[in-house]
Structures are given as structure tokens and as C-alpha cells.
DSSP file (Angstrom, degrees, kcal/mol; ACC not computed):
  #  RESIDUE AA STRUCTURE BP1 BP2  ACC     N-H-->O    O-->H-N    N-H-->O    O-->H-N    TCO  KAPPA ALPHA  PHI   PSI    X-CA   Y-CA   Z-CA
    1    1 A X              0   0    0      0, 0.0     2,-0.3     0, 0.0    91,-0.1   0.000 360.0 360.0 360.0 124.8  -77.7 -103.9   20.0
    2    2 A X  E     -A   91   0A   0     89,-1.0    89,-1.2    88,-0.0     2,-0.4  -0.795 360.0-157.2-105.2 154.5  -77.3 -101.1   22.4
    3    3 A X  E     -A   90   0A   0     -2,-0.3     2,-0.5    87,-0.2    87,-0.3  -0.978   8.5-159.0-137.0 128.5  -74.8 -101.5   25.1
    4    4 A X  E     +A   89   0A   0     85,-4.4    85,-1.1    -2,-0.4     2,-0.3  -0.826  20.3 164.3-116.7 160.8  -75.5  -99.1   28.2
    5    5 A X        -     0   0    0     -2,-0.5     2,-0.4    83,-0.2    83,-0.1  -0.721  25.2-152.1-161.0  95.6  -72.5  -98.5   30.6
    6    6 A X        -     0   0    0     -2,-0.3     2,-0.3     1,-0.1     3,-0.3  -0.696   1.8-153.3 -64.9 125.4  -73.3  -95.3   32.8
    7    7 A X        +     0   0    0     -2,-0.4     4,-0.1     1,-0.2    77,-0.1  -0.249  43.0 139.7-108.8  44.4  -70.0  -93.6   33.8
    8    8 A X        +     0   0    0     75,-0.6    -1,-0.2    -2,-0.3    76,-0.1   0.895  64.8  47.7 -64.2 -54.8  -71.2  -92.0   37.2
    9    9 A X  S    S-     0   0    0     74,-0.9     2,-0.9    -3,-0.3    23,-0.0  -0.641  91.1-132.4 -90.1 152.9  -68.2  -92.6   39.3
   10   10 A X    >>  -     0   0    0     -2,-0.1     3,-2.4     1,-0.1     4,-2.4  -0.874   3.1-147.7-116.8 131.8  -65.1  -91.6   37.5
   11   11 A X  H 3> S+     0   0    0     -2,-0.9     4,-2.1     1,-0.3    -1,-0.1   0.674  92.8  67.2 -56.3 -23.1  -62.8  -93.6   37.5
   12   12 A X  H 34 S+     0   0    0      2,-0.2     4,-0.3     1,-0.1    -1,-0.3   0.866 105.9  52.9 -54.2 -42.0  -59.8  -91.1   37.5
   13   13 A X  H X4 S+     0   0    0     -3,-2.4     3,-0.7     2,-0.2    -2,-0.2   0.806 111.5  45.0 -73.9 -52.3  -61.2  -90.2   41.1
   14   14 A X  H >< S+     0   0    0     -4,-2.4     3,-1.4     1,-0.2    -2,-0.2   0.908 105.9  54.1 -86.9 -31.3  -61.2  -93.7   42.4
   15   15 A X  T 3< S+     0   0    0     -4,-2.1    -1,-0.2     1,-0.3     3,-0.2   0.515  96.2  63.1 -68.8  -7.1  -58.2  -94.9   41.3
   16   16 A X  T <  S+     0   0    0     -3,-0.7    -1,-0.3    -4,-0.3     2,-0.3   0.024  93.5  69.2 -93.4  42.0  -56.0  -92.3   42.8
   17   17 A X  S X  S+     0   0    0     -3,-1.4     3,-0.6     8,-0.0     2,-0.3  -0.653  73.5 168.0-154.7  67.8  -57.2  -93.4   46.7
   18   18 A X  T 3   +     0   0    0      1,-0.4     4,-0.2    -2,-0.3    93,-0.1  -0.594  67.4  19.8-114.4 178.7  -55.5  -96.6   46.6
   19   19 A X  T >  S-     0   0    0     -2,-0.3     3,-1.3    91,-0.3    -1,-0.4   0.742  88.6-132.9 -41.2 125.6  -55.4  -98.0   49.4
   20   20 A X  T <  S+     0   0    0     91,-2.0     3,-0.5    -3,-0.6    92,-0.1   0.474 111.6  51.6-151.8 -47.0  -58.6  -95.8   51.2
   21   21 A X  T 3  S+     0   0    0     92,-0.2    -1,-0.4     1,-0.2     3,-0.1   0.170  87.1  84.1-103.9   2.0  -55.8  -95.4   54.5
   22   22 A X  S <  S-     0   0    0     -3,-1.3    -1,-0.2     1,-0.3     2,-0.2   0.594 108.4 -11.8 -82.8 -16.6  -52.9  -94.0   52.0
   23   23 A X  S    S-     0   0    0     -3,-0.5     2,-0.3    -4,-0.1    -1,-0.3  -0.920  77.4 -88.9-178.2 158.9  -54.5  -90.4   52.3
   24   24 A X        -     0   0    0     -2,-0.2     2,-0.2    -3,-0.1    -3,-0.1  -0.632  52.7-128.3 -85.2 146.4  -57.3  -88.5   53.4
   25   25 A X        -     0   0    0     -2,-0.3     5,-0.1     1,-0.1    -1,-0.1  -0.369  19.8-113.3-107.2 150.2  -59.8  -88.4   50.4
   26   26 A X        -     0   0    0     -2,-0.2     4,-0.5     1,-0.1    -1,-0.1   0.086  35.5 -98.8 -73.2-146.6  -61.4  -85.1   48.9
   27   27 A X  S >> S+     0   0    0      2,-0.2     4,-2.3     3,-0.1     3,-0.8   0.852 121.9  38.1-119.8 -47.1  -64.4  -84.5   49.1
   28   28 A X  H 3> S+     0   0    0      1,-0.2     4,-2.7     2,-0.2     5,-0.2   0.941 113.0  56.1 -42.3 -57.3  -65.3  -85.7   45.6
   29   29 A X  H 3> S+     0   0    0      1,-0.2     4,-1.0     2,-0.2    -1,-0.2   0.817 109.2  47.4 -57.7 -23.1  -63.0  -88.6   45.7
   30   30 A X  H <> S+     0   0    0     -3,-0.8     4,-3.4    -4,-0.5    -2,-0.2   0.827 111.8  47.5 -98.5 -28.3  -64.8  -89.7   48.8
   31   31 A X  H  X S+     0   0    0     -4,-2.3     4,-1.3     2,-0.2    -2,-0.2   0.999 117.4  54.0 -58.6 -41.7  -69.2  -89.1   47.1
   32   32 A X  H >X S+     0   0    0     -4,-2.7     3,-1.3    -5,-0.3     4,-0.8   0.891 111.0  39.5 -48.2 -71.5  -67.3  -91.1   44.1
   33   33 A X  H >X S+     0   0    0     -4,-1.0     3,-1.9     1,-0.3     4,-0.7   0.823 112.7  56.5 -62.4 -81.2  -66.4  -93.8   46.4
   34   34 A X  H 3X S+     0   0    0     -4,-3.4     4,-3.3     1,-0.3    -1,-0.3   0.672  98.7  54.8 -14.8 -41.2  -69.5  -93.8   48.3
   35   35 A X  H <X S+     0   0    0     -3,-1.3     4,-1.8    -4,-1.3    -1,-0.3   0.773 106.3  54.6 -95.5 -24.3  -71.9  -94.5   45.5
   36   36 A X  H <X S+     0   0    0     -3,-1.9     4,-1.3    -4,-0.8    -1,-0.2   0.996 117.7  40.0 -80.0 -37.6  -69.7  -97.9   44.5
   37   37 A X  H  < S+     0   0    0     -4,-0.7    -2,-0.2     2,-0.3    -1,-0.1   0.577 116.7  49.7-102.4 -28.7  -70.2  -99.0   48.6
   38   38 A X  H >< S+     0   0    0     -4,-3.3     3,-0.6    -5,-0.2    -1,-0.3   0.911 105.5  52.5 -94.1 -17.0  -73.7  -97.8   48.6
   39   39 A X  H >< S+     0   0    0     -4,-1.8     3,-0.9     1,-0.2    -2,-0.3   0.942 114.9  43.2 -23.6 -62.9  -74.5  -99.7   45.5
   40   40 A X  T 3< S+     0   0    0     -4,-1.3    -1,-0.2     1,-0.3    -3,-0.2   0.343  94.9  88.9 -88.4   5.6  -72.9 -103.1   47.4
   41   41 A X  T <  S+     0   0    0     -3,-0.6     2,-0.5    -5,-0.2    -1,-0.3   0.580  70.6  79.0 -83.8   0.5  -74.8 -102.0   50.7
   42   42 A X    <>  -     0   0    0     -3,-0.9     4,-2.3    -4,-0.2     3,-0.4  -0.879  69.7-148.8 -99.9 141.0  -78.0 -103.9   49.8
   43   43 A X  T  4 S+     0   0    0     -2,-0.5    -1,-0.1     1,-0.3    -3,-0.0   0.477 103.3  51.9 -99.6   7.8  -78.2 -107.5   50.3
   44   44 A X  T  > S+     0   0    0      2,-0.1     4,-1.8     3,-0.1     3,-0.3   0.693 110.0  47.6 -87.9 -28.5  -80.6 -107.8   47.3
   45   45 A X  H >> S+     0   0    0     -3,-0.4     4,-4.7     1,-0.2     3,-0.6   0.964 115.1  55.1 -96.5 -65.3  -77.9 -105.6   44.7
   46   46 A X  H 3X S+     0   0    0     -4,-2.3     4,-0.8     2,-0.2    -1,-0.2   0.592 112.2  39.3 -53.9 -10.2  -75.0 -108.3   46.3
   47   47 A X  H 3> S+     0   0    0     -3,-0.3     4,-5.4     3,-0.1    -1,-0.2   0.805 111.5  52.2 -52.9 -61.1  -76.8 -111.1   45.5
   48   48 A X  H <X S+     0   0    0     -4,-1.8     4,-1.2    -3,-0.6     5,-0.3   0.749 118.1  44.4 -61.1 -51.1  -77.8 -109.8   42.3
   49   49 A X  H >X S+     0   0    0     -4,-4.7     4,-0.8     2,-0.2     3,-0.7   0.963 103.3  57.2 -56.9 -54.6  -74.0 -109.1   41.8
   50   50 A X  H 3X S+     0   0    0     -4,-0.8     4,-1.3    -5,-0.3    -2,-0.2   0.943 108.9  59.5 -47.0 -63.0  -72.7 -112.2   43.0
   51   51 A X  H 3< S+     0   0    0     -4,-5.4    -1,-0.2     1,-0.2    -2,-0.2   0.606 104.1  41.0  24.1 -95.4  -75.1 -113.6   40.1
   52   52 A X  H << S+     0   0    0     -4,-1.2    48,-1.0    -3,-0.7     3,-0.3   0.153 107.5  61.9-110.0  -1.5  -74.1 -112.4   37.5
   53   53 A X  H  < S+     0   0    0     -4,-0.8    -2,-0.2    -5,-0.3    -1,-0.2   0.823  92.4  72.1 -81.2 -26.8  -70.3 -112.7   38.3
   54   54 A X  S  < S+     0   0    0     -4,-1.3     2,-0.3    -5,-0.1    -1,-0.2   0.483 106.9  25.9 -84.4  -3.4  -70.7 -116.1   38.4
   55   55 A X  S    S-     0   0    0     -3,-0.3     3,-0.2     1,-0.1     0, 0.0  -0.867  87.8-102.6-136.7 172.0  -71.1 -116.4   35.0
   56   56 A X  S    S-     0   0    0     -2,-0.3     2,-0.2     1,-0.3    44,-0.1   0.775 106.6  -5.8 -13.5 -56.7  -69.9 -114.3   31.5
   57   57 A X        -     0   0    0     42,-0.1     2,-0.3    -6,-0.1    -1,-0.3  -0.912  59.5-160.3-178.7 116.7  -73.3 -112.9   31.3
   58   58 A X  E     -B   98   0A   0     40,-4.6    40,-2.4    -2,-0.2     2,-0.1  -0.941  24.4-134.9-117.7 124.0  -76.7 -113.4   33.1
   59   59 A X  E >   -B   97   0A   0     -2,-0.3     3,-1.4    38,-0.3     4,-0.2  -0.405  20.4-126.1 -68.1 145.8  -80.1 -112.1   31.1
   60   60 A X  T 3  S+     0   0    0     36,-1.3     4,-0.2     1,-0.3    -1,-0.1   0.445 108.6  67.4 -88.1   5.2  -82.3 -110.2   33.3
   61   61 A X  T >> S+     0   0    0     35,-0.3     3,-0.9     1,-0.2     4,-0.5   0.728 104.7  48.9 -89.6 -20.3  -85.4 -112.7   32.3
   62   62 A X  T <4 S+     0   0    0     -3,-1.4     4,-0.3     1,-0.2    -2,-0.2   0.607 101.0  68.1-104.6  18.5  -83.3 -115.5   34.3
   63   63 A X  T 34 S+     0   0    0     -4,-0.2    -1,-0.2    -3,-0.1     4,-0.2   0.280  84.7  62.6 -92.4   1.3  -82.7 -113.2   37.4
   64   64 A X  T <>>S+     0   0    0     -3,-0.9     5,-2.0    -4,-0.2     4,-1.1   0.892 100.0  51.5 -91.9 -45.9  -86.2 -112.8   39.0
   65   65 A X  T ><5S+     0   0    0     -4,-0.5     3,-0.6     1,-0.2    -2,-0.1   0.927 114.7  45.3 -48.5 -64.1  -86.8 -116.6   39.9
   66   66 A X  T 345S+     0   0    0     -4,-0.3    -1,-0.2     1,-0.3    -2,-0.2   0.531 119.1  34.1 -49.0 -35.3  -83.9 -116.7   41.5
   67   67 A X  T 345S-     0   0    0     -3,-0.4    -1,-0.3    -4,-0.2    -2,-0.2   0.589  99.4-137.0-104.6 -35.1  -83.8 -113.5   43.5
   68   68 A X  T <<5 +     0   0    0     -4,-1.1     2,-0.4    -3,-0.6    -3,-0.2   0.743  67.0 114.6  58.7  23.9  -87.9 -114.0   43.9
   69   69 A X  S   <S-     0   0    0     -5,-2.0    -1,-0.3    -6,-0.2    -2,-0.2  -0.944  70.6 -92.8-126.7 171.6  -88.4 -110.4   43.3
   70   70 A X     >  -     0   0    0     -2,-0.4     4,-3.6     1,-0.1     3,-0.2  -0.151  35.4-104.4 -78.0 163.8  -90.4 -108.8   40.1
   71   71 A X  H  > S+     0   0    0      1,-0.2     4,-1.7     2,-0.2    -1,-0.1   0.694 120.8  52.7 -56.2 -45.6  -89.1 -107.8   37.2
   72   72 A X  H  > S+     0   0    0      2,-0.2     4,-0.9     3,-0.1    -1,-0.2   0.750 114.2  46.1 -94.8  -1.1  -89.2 -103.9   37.7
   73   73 A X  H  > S+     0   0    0      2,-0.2     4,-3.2    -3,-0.2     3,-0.3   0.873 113.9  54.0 -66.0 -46.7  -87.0 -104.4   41.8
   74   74 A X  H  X S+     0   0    0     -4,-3.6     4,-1.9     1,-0.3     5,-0.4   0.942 111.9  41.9 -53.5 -45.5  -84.8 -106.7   39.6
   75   75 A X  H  X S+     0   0    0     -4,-1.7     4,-1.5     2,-0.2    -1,-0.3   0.836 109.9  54.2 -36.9 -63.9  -84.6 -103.6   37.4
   76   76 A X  H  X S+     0   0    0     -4,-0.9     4,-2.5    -3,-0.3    -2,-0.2   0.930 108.6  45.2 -42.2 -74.8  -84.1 -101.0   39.9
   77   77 A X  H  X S+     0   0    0     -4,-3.2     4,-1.9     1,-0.2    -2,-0.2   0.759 114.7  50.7 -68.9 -16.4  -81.1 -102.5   41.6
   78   78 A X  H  X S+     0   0    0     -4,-1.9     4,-1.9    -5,-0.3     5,-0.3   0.880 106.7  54.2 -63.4 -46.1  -79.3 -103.4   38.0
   79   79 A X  H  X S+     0   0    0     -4,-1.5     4,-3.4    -5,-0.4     5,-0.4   0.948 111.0  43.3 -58.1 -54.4  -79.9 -100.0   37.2
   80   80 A X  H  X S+     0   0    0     -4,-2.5     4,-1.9     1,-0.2     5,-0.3   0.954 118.5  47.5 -60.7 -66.0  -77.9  -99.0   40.8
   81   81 A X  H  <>S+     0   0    0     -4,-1.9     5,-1.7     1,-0.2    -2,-0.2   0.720 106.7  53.5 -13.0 -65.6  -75.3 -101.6   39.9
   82   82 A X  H ><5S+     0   0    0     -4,-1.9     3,-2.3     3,-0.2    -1,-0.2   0.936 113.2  46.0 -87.5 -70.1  -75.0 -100.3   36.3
   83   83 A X  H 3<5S+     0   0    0     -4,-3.4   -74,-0.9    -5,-0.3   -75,-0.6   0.968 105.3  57.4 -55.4 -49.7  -74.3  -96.4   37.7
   84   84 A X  T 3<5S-     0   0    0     -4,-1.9    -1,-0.3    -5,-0.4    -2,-0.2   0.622 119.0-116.9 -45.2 -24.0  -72.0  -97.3   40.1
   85   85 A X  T < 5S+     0   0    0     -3,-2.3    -3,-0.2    -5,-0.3    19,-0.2   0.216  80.2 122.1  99.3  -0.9  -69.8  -99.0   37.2
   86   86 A X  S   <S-     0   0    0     -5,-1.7    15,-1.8    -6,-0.2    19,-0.2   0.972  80.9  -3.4 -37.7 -72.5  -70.4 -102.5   38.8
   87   87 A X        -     0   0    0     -9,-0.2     2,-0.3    13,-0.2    -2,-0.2  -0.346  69.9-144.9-118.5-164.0  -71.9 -104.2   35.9
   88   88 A X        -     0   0    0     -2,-0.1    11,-1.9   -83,-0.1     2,-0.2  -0.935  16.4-127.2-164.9 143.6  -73.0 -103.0   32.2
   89   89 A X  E     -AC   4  98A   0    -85,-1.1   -85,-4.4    -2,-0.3     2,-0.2  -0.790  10.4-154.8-123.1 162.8  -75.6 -104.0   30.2
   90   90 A X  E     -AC   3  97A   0      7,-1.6     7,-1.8   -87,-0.3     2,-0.3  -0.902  26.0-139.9-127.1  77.4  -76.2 -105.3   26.5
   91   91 A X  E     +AC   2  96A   0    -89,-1.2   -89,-1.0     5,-0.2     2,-0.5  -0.314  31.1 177.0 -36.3  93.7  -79.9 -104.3   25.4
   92   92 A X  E >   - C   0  95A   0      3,-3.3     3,-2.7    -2,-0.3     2,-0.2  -0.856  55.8 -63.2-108.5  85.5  -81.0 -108.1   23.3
   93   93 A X  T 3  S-     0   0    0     -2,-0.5     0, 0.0     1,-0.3     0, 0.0  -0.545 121.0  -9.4  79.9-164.6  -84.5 -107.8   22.2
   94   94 A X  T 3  S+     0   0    0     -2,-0.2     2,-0.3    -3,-0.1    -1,-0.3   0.467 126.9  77.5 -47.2 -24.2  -86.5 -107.5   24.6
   95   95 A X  E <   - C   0  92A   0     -3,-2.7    -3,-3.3    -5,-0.1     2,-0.4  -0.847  59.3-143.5-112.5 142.7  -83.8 -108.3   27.3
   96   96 A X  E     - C   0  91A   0     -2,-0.3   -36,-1.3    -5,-0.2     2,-0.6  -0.669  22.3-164.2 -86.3 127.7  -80.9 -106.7   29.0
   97   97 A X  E     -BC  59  90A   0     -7,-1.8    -7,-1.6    -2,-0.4     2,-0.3  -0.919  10.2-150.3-123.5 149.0  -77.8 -109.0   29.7
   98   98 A X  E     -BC  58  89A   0    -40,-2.4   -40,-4.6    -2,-0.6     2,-0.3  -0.879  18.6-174.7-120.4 154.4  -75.2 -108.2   32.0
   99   99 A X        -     0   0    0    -11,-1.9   -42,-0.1    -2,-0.3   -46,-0.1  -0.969  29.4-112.5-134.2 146.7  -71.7 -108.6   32.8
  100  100 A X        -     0   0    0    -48,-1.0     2,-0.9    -2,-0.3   -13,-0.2  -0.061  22.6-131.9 -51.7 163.7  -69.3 -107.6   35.7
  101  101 A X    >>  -     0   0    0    -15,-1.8     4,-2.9     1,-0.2     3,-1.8  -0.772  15.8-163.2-108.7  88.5  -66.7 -105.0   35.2
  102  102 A X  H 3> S+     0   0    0     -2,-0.9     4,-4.5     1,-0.2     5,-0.4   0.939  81.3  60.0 -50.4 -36.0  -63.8 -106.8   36.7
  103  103 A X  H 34 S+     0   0    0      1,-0.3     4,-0.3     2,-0.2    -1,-0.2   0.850 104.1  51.2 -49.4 -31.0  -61.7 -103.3   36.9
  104  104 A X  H <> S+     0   0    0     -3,-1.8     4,-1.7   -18,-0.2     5,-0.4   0.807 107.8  45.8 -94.2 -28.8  -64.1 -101.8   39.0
  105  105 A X  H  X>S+     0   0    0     -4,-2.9     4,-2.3   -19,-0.2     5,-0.6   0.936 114.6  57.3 -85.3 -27.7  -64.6 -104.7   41.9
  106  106 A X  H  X5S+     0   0    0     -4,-4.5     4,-0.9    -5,-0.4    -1,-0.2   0.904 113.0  32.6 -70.4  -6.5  -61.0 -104.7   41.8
  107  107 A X  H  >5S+     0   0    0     -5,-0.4     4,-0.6    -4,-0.3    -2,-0.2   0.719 108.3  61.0 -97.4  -5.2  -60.8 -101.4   42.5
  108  108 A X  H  X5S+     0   0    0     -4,-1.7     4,-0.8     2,-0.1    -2,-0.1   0.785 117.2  39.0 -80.7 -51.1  -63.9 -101.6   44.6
  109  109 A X  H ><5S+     0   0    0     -4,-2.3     3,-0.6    -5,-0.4     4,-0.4   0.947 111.4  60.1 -69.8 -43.6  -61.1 -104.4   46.9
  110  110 A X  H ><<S+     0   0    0     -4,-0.9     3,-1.5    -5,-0.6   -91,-0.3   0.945  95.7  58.2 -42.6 -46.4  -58.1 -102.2   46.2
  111  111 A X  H 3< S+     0   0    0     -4,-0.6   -91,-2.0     1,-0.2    -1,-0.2   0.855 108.6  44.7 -49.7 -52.8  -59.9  -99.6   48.0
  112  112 A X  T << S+     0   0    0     -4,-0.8     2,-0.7    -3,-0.6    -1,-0.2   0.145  83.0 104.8 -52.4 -16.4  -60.1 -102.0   51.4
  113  113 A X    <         0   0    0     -3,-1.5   -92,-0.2    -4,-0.4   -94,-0.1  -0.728 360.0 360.0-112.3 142.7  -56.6 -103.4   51.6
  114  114 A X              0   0    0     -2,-0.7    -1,-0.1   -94,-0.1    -3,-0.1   0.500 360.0 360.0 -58.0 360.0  -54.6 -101.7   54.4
């Protein structure tokens, strides 16, 4: 089993710009920042989140019905998720399953609170 967990945003970056309004953010700290918010700016990828939060782990075969889009959108927006550090996937066979990364949507909330 291969387990893929893209490490795009670094996490070092985001975590010092707690809370967002505590300082003005560099210019790195703010593209880091960006790419978790444009991830959750689509209302297909928040669905899609919402998902698979709701449970341990949701296999990408049981995410299409549900969502009513094909296999390779469903793909495409896990894949944004997945860079962003949202979720991570477990390559099974033929199938990917994912699970959230709670540290990053709390830090994804952290970010937001005054």
C-alpha cells in the first residue's frame, strides 16, 4: 500500500500566522495560506471534504454517486485537496481512500478567529 500525502503548504509557514489579524503575513506565508482557502473555494472540493470528514475514511469508488460527477472531476478536486494538506490518500488496489488531516482544518479555523 502506498500512502500519498503531498506537502505543498508547509506547515512551519502556516502555523506561525495564528490568528491571520495577529500580523501582517509575508509574502510566502500569505501564497501558503492561499492555496489551503483556494482549495476550500470550490463548492464541489467542500462537499467532497465535508464527505470524507464525516467518516474515518471514504474510498474514492463511493464518492462519484454521491457528488454526481465522474471519476476523473472526482479525481481532480482530491488531488487539490490532497496538495493543499486537507486530506491524504491510501492507494488500495485499484482504489484511493482518504482521510482528513485534522491538524490542518484546525489550522485552516485557527487562521479565521479574531
Amino acid at each position: 500500500m502506498s500512502k500519498r500525502s503531498p506537502e505543498l503548504v508547509d506547515d512551519s509557514v502556516v502555523e506561525c500566522c495564528s490568528p491571520l489579524a495577529s500580523e501582517v503575513l509575508t509574502e510566502k506565508e500569505a501564497h501558503d495560506v492561499a492555496r489551503i482557502f483556494a482549495a476550500l473555494g470550490d463548492p464541489v472540493r467542500l462537499r467532497l471534504l465535508s464527505m470524507i470528514a464525516s467518516s474515518d475514511e471514504a474510498c474514492s469508488c463511493n464518492l462519484e454517486a454521491p457528488l454526481g460527477k465522474s471519476q476523473p472531476t472526482v479525481s481532480h478536486h482530491t488531488r487539490i485537496l490532497a496538495e493543499a494538506g486537507l486530506i491524504v490518500g491510501e492507494k488500495r488496489g485499484r482504489w484511493t481512500w482518504w482521510r482528513t488531516v485534522p491538524d490542518r482544518l484546525e489550522m485552516a479555523a485557527r487562521l479565521l478567529r479574531p
